[in-house]
C-alpha positions as CSV (number, residue, x, y, z in Angstrom):
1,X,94.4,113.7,95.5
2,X,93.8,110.8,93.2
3,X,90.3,111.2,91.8
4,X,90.5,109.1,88.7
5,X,92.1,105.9,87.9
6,X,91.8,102.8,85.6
7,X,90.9,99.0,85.7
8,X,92.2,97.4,82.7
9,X,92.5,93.7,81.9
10,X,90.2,90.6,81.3
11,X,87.7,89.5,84.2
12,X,89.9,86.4,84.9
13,X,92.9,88.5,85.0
14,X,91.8,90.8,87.4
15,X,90.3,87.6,89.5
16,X,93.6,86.3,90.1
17,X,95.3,89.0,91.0
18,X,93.0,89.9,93.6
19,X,93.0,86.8,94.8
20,X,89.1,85.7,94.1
21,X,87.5,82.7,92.2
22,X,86.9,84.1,88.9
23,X,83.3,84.3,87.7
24,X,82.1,85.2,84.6
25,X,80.1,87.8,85.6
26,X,82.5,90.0,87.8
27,X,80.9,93.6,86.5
28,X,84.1,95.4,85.5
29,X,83.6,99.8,85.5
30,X,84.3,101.5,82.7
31,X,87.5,102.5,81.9
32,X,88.0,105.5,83.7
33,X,86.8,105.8,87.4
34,X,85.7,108.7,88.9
35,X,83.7,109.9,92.1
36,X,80.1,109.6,92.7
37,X,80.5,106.2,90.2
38,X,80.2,103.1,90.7
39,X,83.9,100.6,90.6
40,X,85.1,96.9,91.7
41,X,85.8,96.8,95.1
42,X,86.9,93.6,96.5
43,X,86.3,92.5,100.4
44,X,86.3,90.1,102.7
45,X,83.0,87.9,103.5
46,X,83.8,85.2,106.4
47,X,86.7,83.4,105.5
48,X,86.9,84.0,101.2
49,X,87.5,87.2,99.2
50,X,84.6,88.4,97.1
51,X,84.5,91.0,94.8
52,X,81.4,93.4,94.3
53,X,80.5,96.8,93.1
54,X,80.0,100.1,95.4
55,X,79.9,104.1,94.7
56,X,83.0,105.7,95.1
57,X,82.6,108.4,97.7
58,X,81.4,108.5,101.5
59,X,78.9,110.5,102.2
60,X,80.2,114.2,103.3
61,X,80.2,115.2,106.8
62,X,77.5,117.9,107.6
63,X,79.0,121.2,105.9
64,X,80.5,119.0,103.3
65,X,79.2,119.2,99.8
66,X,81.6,116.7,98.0
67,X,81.6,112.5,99.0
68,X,84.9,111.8,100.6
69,X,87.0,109.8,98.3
70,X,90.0,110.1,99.9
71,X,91.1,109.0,103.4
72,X,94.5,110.8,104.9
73,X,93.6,111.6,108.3
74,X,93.5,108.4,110.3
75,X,93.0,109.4,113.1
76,X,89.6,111.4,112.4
77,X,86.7,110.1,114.0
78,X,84.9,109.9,110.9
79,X,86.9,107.3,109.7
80,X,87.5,105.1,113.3
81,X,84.5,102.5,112.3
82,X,85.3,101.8,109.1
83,X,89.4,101.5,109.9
84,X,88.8,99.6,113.4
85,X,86.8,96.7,111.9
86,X,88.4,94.5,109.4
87,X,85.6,93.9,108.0
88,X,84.9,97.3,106.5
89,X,88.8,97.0,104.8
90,X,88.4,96.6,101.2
91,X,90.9,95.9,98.2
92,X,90.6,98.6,94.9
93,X,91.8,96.7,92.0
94,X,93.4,99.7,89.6
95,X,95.7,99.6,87.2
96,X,96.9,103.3,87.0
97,X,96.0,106.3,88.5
98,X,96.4,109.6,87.5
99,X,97.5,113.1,88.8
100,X,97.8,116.7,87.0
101,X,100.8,118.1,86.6
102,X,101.3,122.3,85.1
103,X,100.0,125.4,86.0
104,X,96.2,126.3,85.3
105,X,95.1,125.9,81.8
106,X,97.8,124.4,80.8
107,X,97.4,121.2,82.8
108,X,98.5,117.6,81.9
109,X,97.6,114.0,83.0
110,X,99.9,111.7,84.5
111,X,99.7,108.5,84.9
112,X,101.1,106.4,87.4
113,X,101.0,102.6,87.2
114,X,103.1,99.3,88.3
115,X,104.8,97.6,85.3
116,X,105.3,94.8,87.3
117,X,101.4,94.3,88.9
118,X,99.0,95.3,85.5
119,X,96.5,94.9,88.0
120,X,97.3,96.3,91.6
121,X,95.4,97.0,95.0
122,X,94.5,100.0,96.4
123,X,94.3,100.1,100.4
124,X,90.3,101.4,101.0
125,X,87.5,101.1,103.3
126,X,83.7,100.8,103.1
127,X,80.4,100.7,104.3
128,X,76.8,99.7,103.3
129,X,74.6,102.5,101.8
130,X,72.0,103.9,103.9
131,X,68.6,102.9,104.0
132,X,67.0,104.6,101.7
133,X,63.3,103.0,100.8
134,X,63.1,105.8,97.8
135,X,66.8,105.4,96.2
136,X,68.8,102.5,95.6
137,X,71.2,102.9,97.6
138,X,74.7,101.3,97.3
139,X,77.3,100.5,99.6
140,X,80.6,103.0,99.6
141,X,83.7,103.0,99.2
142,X,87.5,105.4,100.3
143,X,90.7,105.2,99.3
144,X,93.5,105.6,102.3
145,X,96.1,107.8,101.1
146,X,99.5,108.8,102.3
147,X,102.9,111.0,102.0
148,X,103.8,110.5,98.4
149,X,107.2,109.1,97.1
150,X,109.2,110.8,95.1
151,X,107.6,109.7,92.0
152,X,104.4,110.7,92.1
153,X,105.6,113.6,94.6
154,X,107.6,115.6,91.9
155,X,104.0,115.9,90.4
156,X,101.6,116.2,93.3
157,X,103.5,116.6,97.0
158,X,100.7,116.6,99.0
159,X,99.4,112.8,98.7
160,X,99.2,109.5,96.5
161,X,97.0,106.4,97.1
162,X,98.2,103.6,99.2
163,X,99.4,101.1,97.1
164,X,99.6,97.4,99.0
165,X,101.9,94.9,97.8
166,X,100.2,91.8,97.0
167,X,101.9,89.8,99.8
168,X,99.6,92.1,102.6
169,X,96.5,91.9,100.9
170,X,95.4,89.5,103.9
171,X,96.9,91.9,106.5
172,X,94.4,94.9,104.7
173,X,91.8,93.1,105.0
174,X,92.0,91.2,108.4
175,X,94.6,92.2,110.9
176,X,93.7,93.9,114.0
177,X,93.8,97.8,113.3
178,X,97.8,98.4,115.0
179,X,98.8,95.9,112.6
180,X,97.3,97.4,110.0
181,X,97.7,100.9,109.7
182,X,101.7,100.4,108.9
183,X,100.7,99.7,105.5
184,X,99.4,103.0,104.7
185,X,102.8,103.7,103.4
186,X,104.4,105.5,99.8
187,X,104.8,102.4,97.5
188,X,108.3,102.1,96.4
189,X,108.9,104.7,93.4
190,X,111.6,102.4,92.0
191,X,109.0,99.7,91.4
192,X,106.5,102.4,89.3
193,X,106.7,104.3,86.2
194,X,104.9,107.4,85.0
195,X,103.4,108.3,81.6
């Protein structure tokens, strides 16, 4: 599963290709993003797109000692409030993400990116952090995943994110839920390139 990936560009590049006004203080994450940290996640707020900055992890189910990062079964209850309601759909500006390829001591990173899109959207989902009147608690975020293509599935066969092409941004982030979930689909391999 993808647990690290990469925003690069200028402020005002990543603006524009999320489709928000750019402002000059849009908080960018370091480099590389991880779980449990905090990383650009861009929503919508009434009618306009707004960019902001949550932790990336849900909180894990009772049992669970690990935030959930990574959303694959759609159809699991703990995911049907945040799916159903458009307005818990969320945009991940990345730029590449990575996987491990090799056997156990012996691993290697692999990055996966779109030459075409420096900056691309991951499909994701979110919610506001609990009350907590001792912490400061932050609003969360998942990444929907899916089958991988045959690209990033000759490294890791069990998943890759969802990758939305710029054109269904909009449909992410608004359409009813039926509409919706057809995008949680392998991005073309022909339009990415590994390092």
């Amino acid at each position: 599963m993808c647990n690290n990936y990469r925003l690069r560009g200028a402020a005002q590049e990543i603006a524009l290709a999320m489709g928000i006004p750019f402002e000059a203080d849009i908080t960018l994450p370091p480099l590389d993003i991880f779980p449990k940290r905090p990383a650009m996640v861009v929503r919508n707020e009434g009618d306009r797109r707004i960019a902001g900055t949550m932790v990336w992890g849900f909180p894990p189910p009772a049992g669970v000692r690990n935030p959930v990062t990574n959303l694959r079964n759609l159809a699991s209850p703990f995911w049907r409030s945040a799916l159903n309601n458009p307005a818990r759909r969320c945009l991940i500006p990345a730029s590449e993400f990575c996987e491990w390829e090799g056997e156990k001591g012996a691993k290697r990173a692999r990055w996966f990116s779109v030459p075409s899109q420096p900056v691309f959207a991951f499909a994701g989902v979110w919610r506001p952090g609990p009350v907590d009147l001792l912490n400061d608690a932050k609003p969360c975020f998942a990444m929907l995943t899916c089958e991988p293509n045959t690209l990033v599935g000759a490294v890791h066969p069990k998943a890759m994110p969802v990758i939305l092409h710029p054109e269904d941004f909009h449909r992410w982030l608004a359409a009813p839920l039926a509409d919706a979930l057809p995008l949680a689909a392998p991005f073309p391999s022909q339009l990415m390139a590994m390092a």
